[in-house]
C-alpha positions in Angstrom: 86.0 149.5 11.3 88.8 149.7 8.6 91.2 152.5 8.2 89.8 153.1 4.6 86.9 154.1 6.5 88.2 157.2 8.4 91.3 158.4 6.3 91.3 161.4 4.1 91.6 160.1 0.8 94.1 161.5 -1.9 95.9 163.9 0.9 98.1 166.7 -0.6 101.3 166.0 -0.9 104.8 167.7 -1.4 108.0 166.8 -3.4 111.6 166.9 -1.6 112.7 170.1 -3.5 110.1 171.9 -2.5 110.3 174.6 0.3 109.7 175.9 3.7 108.1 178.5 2.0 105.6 176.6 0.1 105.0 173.8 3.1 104.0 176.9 5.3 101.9 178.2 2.7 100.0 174.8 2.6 99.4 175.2 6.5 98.2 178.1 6.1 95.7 177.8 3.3 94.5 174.5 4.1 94.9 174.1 7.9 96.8 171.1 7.5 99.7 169.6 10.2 101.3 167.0 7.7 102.3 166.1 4.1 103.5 163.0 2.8 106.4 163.6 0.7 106.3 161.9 -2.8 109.4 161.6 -5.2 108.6 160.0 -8.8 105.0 158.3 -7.7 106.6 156.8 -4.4 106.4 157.6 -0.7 109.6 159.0 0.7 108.8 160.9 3.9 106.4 163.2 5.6 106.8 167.2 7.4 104.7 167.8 9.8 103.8 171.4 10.8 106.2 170.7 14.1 109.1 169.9 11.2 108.7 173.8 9.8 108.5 175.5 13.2 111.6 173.7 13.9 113.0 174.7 10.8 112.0 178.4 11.1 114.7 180.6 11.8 115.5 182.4 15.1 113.6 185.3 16.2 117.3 187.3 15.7 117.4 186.8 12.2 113.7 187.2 11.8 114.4 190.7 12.3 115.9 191.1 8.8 113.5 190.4 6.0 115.9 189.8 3.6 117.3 186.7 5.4 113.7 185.0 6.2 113.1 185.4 2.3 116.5 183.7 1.6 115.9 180.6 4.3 112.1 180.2 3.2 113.5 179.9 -0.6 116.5 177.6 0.5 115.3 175.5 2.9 113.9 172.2 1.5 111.4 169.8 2.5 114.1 166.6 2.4 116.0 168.2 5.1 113.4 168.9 7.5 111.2 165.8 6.5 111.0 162.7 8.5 112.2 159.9 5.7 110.3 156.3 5.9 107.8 157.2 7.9 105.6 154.2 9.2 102.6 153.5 7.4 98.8 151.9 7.5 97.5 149.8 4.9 93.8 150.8 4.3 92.1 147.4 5.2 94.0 147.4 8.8 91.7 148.3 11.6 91.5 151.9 13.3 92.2 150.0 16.5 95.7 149.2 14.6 95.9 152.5 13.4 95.5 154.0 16.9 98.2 152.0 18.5 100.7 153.1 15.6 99.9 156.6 16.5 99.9 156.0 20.2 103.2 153.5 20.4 105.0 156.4 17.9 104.1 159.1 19.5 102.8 161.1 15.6 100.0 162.5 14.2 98.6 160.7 11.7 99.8 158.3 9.3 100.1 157.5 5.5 97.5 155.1 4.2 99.3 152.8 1.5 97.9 150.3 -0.6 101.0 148.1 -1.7 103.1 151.2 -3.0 100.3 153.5 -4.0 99.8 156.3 -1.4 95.6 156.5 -0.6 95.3 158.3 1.8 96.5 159.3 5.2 94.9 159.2 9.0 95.3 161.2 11.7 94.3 161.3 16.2 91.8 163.7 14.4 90.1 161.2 12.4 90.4 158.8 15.2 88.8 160.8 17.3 86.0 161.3 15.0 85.6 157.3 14.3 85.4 156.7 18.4 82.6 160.1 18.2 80.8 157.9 15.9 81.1 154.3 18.0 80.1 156.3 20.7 76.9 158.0 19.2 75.8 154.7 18.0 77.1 154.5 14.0 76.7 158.0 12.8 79.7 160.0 10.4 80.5 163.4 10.6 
């Protein structure tokens, strides 16, 4: 079983400038944990939903709206993202895959075919692959 098998093709993706505001927003609508970040066609990072809770501002200042409005409209993805993150290529096996994940302790991982971004897989689409050993074949 390949990784192209298992990944989430053509995963959203976000740009360095954008911001906190907009990453959380892509949580929340999509119920996402991580974007690769993509400056001019090419793969330059990923944030993870850990990355914007850690960027979130302290319950004190939380208290005034005005300042949360201010950080979430300041605070840019290329300073909370990881840069270079490791990558899969499609054709590597989910057994590769899974020690990446496991040996880094992350997520998921982008899926990259020479310098194009595919795709990306995650322990949640590991998960699903070892379901589908395990019950003989079948997909979800």
């Amino acid at each position: 079983m390949s990784v192209r098998d298992h990944m989430s093709p053509d995963p959203i993706v976000v740009a360095p400038g954008d911001t906190l505001r907009r990453v959380r927003q892509l949580i929340k609508d999509h119920g996402l944990r991580r974007f690769p970040v993509v400056k001019n066609g090419g793969l330059v990072g990923i944030v993870t939903d850990r990355d914007v809770r850690q960027a979130d501002i302290s319950s004190a200042v939380m208290q005034e709206r005005r300042y949360v409005d201010y950080v979430l409209d300041r605070i840019q993805v290329e300073g909370i993202m990881t840069p270079h993150p490791i990558t899969v290529a499609p054709a590597a096996s989910i057994g590769e895959a899974a020690r990446l994940i496991l040996e880094n302790k992350i997520g998921g991982l982008p899926v990259m075919d020479g310098e194009s971004l595919v795709g990306i897989i995650t322990e949640t689409d590991l998960i699903r692959a070892l379901i589908a050993m395990l019950d003989g074949g079948a997909r979800d």
